[in-house]
C-alpha positions as CSV (number, residue, x, y, z in Angstrom):
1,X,100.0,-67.2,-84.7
2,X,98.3,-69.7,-82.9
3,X,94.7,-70.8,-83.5
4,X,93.1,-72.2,-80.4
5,X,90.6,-74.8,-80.8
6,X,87.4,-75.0,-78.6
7,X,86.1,-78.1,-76.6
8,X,83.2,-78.8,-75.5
9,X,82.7,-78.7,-71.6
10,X,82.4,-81.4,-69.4
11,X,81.5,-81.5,-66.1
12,X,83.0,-85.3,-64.9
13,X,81.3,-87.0,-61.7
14,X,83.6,-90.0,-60.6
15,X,81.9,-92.2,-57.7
16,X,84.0,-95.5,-58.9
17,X,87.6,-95.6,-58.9
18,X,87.5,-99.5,-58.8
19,X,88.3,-100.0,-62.6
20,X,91.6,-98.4,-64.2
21,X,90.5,-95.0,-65.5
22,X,93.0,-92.5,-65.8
23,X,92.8,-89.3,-63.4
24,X,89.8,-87.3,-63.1
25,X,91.0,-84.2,-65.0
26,X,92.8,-86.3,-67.6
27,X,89.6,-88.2,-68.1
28,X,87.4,-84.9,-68.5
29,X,89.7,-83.5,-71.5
30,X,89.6,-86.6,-73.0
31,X,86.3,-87.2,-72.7
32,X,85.8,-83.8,-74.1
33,X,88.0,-84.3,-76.9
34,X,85.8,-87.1,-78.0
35,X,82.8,-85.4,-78.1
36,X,84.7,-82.5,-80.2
37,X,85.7,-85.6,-82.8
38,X,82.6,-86.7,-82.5
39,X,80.8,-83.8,-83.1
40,X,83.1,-82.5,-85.9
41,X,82.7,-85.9,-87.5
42,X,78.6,-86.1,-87.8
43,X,79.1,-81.7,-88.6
44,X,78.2,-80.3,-85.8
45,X,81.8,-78.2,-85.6
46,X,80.2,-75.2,-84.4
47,X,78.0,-76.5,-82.0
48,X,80.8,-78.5,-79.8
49,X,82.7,-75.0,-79.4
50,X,79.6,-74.0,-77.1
51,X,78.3,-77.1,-75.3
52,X,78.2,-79.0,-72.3
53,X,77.3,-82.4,-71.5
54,X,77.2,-84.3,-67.7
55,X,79.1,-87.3,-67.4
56,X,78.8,-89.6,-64.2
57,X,81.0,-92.9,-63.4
58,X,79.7,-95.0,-61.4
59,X,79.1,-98.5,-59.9
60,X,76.3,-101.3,-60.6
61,X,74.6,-100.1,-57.4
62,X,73.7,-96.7,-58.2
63,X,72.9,-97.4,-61.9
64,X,70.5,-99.6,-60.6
65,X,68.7,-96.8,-58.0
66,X,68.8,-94.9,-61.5
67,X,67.7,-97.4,-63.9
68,X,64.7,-97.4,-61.4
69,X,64.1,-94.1,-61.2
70,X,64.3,-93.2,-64.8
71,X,63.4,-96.1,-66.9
72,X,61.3,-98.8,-64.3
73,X,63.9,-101.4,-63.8
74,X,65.9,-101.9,-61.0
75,X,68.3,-103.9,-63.8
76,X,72.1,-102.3,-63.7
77,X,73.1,-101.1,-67.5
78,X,76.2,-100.2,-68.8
79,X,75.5,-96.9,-70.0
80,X,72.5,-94.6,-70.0
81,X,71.9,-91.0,-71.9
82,X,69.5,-88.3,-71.0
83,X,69.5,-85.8,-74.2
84,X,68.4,-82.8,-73.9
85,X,67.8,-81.5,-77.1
86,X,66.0,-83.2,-79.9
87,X,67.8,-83.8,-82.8
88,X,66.1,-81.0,-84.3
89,X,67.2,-78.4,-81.9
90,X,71.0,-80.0,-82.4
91,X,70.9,-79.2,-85.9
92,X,69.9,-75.3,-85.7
93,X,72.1,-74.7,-82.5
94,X,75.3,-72.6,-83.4
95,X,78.5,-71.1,-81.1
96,X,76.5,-68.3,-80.7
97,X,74.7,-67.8,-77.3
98,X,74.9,-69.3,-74.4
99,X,76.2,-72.4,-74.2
100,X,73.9,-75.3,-74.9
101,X,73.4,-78.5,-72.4
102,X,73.8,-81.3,-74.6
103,X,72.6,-83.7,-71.6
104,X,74.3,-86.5,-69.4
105,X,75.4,-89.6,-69.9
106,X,75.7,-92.4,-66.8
107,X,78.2,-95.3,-67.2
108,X,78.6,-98.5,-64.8
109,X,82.6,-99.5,-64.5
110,X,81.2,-102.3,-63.3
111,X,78.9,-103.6,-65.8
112,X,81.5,-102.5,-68.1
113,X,83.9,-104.2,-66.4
114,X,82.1,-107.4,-66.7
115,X,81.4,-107.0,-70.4
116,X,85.1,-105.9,-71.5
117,X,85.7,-109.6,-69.0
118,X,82.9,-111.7,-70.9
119,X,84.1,-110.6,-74.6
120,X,87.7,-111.2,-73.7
121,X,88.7,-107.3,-74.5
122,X,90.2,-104.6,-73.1
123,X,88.1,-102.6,-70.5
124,X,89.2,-99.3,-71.5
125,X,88.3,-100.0,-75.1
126,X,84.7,-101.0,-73.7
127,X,84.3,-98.2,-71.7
128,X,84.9,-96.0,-75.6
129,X,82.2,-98.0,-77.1
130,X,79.8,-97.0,-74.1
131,X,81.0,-93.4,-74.1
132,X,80.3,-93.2,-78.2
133,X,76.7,-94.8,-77.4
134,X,76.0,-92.2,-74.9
135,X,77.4,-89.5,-77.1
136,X,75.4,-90.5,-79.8
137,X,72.2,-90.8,-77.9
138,X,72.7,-87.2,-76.8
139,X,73.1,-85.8,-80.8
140,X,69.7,-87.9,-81.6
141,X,70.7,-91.2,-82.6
142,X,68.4,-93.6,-81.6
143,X,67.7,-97.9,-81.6
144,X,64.0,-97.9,-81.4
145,X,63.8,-100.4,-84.2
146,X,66.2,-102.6,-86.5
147,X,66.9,-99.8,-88.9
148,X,67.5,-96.9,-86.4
149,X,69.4,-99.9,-84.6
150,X,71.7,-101.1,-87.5
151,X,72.4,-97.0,-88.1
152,X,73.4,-96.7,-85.0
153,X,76.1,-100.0,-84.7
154,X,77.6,-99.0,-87.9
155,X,78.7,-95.0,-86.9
156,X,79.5,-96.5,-83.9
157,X,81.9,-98.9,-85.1
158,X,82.8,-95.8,-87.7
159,X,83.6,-94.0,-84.9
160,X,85.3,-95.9,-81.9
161,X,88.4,-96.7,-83.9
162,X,88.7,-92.8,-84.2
163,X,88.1,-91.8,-80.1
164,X,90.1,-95.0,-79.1
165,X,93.4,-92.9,-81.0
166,X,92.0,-89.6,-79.3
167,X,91.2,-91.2,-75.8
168,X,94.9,-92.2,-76.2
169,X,92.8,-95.8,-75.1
């Protein structure tokens, strides 16, 4: 007997097919198996068999009209979050229900691009680092100061090894 194993949904926006990203529906399961690892990982196994969570690709462009609209700066970024539960709320959330709305997470190919290009590494494996960041942001992990900072950078590097071998990079 087979055992089927849940994943959370997501809902893929694509507005930048400029960099090499594989196709959109390939993208989405991956994607969505890297929230499932990543969600398993930090123990929140029941809660990524019933969640959802935006993703948008995009270009410098619009990440700037939304850096300005969201944040005050007309500055591109590589990758933005917009949680919507408090980390609270992520804890005491189960598979039971309807499905929860983890939140959305907006990532520039392009600043990516230019990053991946500036450190001399791969732009796909940038584009993972980005993707854990926003992930993370969404389950309540936050940089506000060095500690919450120096947390952050080190399950990240914990982690992106891990979704680079389930993103099949």
């Amino acid at each position: 007997m087979q055992t089927s194993v849940n994943h959370p949904r997501v809902v893929l926006q694509h507005s930048n097919r400029a960099h090499s990203l594989p196709r959109e529906a390939d993208l989405a399961d991956a994607i969505s198996d890297a929230i499932r690892m990543i969600m398993d990982e930090l123990g929140y196994s029941a809660l990524a068999d019933n969640c959802e969570t935006g993703v948008t690709i995009t270009t410098d462009d619009e990440m700037r009209m939304i850096n300005a609209e969201h944040r005050g700066t007309s500055n591109p970024t590589d990758v933005i979050s917009f949680p919507v539960l408090e980390a609270e709320e992520i804890e005491n959330s189960t598979s039971e229900g309807p499905s929860v709305m983890l939140g959305d997470i907006v990532l520039s190919t392009d600043t990516i691009k230019a990053q991946a290009d500036e450190c001399g590494m791969d732009f796909s494996e940038r584009f993972i680092e980005c993707l854990v960041h926003g992930i993370l942001h969404l389950l309540g992990w936050r940089h506000g100061d060095e500690k919450e900072r120096e947390e952050m950078e080190e399950m990240e590097d914990r982690l992106v090894p891990s979704v680079i071998l389930v993103m099949g990079k």
